[in-house]
N, C-alpha and C positions, 0 to 999 in steps of 0.2 A: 692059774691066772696068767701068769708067761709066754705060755701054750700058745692060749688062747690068743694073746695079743700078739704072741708072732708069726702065726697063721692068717689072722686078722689082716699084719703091717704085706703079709707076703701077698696075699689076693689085691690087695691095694695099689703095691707096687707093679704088679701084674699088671692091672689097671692103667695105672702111671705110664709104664713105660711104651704099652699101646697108643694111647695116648699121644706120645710123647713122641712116637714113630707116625703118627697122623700130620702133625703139626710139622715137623723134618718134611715128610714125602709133597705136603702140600707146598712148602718152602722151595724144595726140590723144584716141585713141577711150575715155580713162577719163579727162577732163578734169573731170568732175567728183565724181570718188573721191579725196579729200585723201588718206586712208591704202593707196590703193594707190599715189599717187602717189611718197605718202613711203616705201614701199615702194622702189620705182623707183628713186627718187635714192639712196637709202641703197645698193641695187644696184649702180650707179654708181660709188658711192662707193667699194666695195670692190672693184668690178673695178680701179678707178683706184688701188689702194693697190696692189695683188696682181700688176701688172701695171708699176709703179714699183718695189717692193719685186725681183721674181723675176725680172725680165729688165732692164727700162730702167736701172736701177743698173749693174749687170754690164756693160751694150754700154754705158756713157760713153767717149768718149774719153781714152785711153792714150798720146796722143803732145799737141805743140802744137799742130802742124801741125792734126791732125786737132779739139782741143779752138777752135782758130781758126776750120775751117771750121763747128762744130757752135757756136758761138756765133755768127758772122754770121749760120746758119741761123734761129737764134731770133729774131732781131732783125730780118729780113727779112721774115718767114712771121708773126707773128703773137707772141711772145713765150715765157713760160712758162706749162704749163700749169696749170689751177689748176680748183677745186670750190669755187663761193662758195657759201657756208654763211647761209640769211636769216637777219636778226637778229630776236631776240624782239622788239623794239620794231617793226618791220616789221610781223611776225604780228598783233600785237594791235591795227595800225592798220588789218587787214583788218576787224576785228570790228565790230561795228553797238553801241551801249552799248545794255544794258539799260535799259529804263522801270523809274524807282524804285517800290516799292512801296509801300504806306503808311505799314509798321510801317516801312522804311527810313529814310523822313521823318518818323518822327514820333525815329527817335532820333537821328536831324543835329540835330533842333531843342533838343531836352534838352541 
């Protein structure tokens, strides 16, 4: 039964990680499209809600036993998963400042 599920998780992850190399190369190839990007990540973002919400909720562990092996798993493997969100102060340290203008300066000085 082990076997089988870890043959199973292996072609899956196969899968996934294809997958997962499509989504990157596509990222890649519009690395300089900010709103398809954030397109993209928002994408992401709902596959990762819709996909927690409809199935990963549901398959949690029912017993200890099994809530024991699914918590070592986390802690072995890499932790919980998560979507970091940039922060606005991040974004706007990308930005280059404007050269003031005249009338700008002429009303700092007033």
């Amino acid at each position: 039964m082990t076997q089988d599920r870890d043959s199973n998780t292996n072609g899956s992850k196969s899968i996934l990680e294809d997958k997962a190399k499509s989504i990157f190369a596509l990222a890649e190839k519009n690395r300089h499209d900010s709103l398809f990007l954030l397109s993209l990540l928002r994408e992401l973002e709902k596959i990762h809600r819709q996909i927690r919400v409809s199935f990963f909720e549901k398959a949690l562990p029912q017993t200890r036993n099994d809530l024991y092996k699914f918590v070592r798993d986390i802690e072995e493997k890499g932790g919980w998963p998560y979507i970091e969100r940039m922060r606005l102060k991040d974004l706007l340290q990308n930005m280059e400042p404007e050269p003031e203008t005249k009338s700008e300066e002429t009303e700092k000085s007033c």
